[in-house]
Structures are given as structure tokens and as C-alpha cells.
TORKOL-4160 file (C-alpha; in steps of 0.2 Angstrom, whole numbers, padded with zeros to 4 digits, m for minus):
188
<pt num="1" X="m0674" Y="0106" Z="m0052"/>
<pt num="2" X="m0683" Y="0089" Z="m0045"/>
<pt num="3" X="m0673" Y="0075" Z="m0035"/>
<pt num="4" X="m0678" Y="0065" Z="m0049"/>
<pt num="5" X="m0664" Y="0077" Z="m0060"/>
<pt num="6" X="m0653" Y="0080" Z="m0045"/>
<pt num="7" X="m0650" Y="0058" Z="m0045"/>
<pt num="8" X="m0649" Y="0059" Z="m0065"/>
<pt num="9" X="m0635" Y="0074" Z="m0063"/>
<pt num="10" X="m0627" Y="0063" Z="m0049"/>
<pt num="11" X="m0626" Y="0047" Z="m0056"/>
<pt num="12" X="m0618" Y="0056" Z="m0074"/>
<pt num="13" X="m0605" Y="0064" Z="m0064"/>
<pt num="14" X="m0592" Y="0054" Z="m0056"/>
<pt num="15" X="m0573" Y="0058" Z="m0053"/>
<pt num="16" X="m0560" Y="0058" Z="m0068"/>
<pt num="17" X="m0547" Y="0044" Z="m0068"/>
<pt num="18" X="m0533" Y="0049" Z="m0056"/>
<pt num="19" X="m0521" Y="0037" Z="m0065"/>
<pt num="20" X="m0519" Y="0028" Z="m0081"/>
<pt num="21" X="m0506" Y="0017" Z="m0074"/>
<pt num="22" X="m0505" Y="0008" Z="m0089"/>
<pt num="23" X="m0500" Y="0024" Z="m0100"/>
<pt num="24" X="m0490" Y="0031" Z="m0087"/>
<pt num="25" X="m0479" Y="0015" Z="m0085"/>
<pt num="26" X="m0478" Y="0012" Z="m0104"/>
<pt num="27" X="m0470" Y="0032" Z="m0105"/>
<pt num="28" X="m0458" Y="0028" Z="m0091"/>
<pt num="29" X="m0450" Y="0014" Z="m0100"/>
<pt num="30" X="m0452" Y="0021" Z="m0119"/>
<pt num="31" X="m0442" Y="0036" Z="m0110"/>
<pt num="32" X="m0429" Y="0026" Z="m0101"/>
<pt num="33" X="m0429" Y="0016" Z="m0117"/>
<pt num="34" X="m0425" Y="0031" Z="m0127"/>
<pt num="35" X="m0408" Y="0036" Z="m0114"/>
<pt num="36" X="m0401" Y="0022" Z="m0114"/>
<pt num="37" X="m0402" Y="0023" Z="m0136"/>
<pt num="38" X="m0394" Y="0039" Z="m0134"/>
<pt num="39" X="m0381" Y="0034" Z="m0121"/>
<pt num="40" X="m0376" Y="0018" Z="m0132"/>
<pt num="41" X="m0376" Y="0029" Z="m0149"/>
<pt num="42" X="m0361" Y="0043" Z="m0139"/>
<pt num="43" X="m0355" Y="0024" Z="m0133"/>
<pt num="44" X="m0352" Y="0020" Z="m0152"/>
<pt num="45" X="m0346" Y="0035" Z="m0157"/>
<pt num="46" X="m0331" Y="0035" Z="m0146"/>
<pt num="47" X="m0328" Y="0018" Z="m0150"/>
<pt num="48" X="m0329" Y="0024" Z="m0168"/>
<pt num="49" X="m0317" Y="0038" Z="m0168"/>
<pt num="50" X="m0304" Y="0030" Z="m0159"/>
<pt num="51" X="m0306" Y="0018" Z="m0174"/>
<pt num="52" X="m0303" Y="0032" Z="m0187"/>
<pt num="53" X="m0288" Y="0037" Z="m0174"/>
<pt num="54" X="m0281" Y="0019" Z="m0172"/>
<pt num="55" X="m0264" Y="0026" Z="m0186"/>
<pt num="56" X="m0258" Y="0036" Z="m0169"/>
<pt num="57" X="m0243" Y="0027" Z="m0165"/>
<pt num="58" X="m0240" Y="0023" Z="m0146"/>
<pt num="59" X="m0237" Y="0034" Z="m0133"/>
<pt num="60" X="m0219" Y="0036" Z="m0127"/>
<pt num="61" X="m0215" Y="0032" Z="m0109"/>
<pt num="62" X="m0206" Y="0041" Z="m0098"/>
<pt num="63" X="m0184" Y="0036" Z="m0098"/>
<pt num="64" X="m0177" Y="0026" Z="m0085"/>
<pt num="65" X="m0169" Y="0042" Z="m0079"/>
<pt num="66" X="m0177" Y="0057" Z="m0084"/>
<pt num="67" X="m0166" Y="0069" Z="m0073"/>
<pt num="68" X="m0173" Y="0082" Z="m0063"/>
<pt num="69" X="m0186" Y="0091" Z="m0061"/>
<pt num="70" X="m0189" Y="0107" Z="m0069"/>
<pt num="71" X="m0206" Y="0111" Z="m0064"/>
<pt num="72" X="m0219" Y="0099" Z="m0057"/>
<pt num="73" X="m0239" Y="0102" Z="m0056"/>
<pt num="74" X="m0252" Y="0094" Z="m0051"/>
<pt num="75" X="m0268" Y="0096" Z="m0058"/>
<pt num="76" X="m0281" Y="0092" Z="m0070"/>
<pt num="77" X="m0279" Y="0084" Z="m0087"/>
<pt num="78" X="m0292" Y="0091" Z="m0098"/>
<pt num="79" X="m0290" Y="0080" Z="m0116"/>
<pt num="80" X="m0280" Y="0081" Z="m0131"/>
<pt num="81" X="m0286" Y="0086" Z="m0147"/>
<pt num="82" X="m0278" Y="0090" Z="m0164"/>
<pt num="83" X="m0268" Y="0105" Z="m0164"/>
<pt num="84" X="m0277" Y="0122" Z="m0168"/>
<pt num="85" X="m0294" Y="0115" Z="m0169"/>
<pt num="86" X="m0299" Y="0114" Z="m0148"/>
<pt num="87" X="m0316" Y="0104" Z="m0153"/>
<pt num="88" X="m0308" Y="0089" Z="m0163"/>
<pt num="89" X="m0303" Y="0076" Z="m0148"/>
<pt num="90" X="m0292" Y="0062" Z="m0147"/>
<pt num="91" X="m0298" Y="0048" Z="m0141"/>
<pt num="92" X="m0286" Y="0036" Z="m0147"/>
<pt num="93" X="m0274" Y="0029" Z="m0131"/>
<pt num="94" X="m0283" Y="0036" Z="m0119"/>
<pt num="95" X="m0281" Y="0054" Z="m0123"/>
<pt num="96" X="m0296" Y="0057" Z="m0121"/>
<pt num="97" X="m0300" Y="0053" Z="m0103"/>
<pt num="98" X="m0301" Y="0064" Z="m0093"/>
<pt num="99" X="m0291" Y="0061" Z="m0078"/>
<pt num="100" X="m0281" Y="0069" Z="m0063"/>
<pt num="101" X="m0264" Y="0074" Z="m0066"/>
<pt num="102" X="m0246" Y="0075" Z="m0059"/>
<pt num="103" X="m0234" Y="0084" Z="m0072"/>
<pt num="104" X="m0215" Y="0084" Z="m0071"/>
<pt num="105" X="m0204" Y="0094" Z="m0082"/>
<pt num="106" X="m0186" Y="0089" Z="m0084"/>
<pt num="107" X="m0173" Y="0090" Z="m0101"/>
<pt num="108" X="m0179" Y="0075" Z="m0104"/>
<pt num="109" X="m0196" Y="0080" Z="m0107"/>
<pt num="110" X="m0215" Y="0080" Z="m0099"/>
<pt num="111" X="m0218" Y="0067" Z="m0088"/>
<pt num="112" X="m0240" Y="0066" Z="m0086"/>
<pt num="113" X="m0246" Y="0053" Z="m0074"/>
<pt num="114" X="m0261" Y="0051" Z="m0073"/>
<pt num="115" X="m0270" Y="0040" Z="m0060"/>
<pt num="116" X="m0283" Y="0027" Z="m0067"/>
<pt num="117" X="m0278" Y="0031" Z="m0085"/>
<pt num="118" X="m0263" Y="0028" Z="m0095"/>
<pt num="119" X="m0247" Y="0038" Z="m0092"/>
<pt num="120" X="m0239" Y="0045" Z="m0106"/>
<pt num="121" X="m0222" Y="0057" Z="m0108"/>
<pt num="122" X="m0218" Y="0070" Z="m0121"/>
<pt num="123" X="m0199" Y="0069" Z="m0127"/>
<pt num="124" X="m0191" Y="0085" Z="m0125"/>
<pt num="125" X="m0188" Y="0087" Z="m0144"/>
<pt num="126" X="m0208" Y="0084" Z="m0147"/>
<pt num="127" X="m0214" Y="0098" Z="m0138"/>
<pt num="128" X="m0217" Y="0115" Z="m0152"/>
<pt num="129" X="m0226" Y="0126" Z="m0139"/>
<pt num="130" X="m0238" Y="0130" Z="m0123"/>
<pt num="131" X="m0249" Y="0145" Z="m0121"/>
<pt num="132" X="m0262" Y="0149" Z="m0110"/>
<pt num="133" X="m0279" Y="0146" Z="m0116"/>
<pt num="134" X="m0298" Y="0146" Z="m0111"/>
<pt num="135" X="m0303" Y="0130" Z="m0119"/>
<pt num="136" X="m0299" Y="0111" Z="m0126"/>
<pt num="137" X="m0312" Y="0097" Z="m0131"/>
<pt num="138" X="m0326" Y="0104" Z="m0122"/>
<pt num="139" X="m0322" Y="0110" Z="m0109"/>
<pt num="140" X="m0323" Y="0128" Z="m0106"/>
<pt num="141" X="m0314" Y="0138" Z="m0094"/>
<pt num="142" X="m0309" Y="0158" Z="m0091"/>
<pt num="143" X="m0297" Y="0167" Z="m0101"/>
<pt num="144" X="m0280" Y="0160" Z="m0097"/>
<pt num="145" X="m0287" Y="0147" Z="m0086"/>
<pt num="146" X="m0280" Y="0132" Z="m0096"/>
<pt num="147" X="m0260" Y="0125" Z="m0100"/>
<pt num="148" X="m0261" Y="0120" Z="m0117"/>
<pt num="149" X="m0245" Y="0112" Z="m0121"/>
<pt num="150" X="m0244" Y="0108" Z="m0142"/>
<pt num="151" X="m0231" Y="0093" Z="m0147"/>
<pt num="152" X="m0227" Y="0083" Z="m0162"/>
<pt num="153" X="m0233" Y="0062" Z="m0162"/>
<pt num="154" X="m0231" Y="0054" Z="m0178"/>
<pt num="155" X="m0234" Y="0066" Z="m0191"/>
<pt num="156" X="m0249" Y="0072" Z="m0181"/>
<pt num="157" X="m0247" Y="0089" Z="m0169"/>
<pt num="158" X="m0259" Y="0087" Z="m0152"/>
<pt num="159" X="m0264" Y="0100" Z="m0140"/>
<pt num="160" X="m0264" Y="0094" Z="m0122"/>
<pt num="161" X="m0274" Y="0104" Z="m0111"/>
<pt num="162" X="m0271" Y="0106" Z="m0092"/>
<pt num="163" X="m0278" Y="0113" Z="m0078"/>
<pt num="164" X="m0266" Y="0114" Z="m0061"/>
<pt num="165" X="m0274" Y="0115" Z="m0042"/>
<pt num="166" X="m0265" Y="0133" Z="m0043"/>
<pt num="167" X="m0269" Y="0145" Z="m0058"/>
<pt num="168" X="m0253" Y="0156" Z="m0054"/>
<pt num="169" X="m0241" Y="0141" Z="m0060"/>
<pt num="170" X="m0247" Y="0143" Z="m0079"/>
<pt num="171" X="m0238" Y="0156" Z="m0083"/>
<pt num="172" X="m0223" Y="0150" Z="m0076"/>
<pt num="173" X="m0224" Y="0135" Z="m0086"/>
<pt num="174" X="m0227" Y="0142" Z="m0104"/>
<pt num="175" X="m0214" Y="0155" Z="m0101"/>
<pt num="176" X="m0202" Y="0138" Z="m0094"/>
<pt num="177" X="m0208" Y="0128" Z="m0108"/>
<pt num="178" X="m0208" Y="0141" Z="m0121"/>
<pt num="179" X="m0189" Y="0145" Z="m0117"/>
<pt num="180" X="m0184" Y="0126" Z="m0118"/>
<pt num="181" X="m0194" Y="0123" Z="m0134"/>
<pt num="182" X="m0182" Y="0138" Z="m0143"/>
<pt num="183" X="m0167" Y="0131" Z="m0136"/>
<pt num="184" X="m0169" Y="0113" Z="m0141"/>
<pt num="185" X="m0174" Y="0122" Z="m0158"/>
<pt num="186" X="m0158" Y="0129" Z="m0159"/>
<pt num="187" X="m0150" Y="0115" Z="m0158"/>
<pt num="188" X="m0157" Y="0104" Z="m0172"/>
């Protein structure tokens, strides 16, 4: 090859573009544009189904005086959903916020408070069953590793799913809960 080639081959090869910047900002925004569509969308959603959940009456608070205590736990409230069908979540209320939890059992009922969402109490002769269970509204846990406790609001019956700090106090509960849901059976 002559010099005269060797300049010619130079002078055709330069370095490729590093950077488009102009590309590479216009896909960062169209993408950040495109999460925050989706995130609004799941936004309506809920907003929408706790439209078509709005004919849920209130939730019951707890008595003046509920008596004492049963049982207490303290644990993880996991949702609600309608009963038998562990997908279909209430929102409606604020059942379907997952929260902390402190449970309290008493002849009056169950007594859930939950900090930094709403409290609600299930009256004693409201409550149809509990079972162990490894799932509710999402949320997926081992065999037996979830309290779902099944009761009557309006003419609608919810699962409630709970999850305490210590696993063992489950069983304890759907056999306690279990036993007063036949007696107060017995007596209507």
C-alpha cells in the first residue's frame, strides 16, 4: 500500500459515536413515562373496585367492654377477600391494606387493630369458621402458614387472613375459634 492509501484508509475511519445522548435521554423518559402509566392504571383500578365494593356496609367497632381476653396475637394482617375465592380482594374500608396487627379474642368477638389503618371488630355471632391456610389476596405463604378466619358482613361472607410473629399460636386459635363458632351456633 502507498502512504497516499494509508491517509485515504485513515481519514475514512474515525471512531463510532460513543453516545447518542439525544436517543438515550428520549428512551429514559419514554420508559419512565411508561411506569408511571402503569402505576396510575393499578392506581384506578383500586379506586375502581372499591367502587364496585362501596354496597359493603361499615365495619363494626369494637364494644365499650368487650370482656376479656380469650387469645391475643400479634401479627400480620394479610387482606380480606370474598370467602372461598382467596384471589378476589376487598378493598372497600380499608380491607385491603395491608397492615400490622394485634388480635384479641373475647365472647364478644375479634378485636383487629391495626396501626395506620382502620380498626375493625368481628361480632361474635359473625364469625362462621377459621382454618389454617397457605394463601389470601396474593400473598403466598407455606402450607398452614396463614390464620384465615371466615365471617358474615351484610349478606356478604369475607375471609381475613392473618399471619402471627409465632406460627405455633395458629392452631390454637382455629381450634379456640372453631369451638366458639359451634357453641354460639348452638344457641341461635
Amino acid at each position: 500500500m502507498t502512504p497516499l492509501q494509508l491517509t485515504y484508509l485513515a481519514a475514512g475511519q474515525k471512531s463510532a459515536e460513543v453516545t447518542d445522548w439525544a436517543a438515550r435521554i428520549g428512551w429514559v423518559i419514554g420508559i419512565l413515562l411508561f411506569v408511571a402509566l402503569v402505576y396510575w392504571l393499578m392506581r384506578e383500578g383500586w379506586k375502581w373496585r372499591g367502587t364496585l365494593q362501596s354496597d359493603l356496609p361499615e365495619l363494626p367497632t369494637a364494644p365499650e367492654s368487650p370482656g376479656t381476653a380469650r387469645l391475643t396475637m400479634s401479627g400480620r394482617y394479610h387482606g380480606s377477600t370474598t370467602a372461598g375465592q382467596w384471589l378476589d380482594r376487598i378493598v372497600a374500608h380499608g380491607l385491603g391494606t395491608r397492615s400490622r396487627a394485634e388480635l384479641t379474642l373475647t365472647d364478644a368477638g375479634l378485636d383487629v387493630v391495626r396501626p395506620g389503618a382502620a380498626d375493625f371488630f368481628v361480632p361474635a355471632d359473625a364469625l362462621r369458621g377459621a382454618r389454617l391456610d397457605k394463601g389470601i389476596a396474593g400473598k403466598v405463604l407455606t402450607e398452614g402458614g396463614l390464620l384465615v378466619v371466615t365471617w358474615a358482613h351484610g349478606d356478604r361472607l369475607i375471609d381475613s387472613g392473618f399471619r402471627s410473629d409465632h406460627a405455633a399460636e395458629h392452631t390454637e386459635w382455629v381450634d379456640t375459634l372453631n369451638e366458639m363458632i359451634n357453641k354460639t351456633e348452638g344457641a341461635r
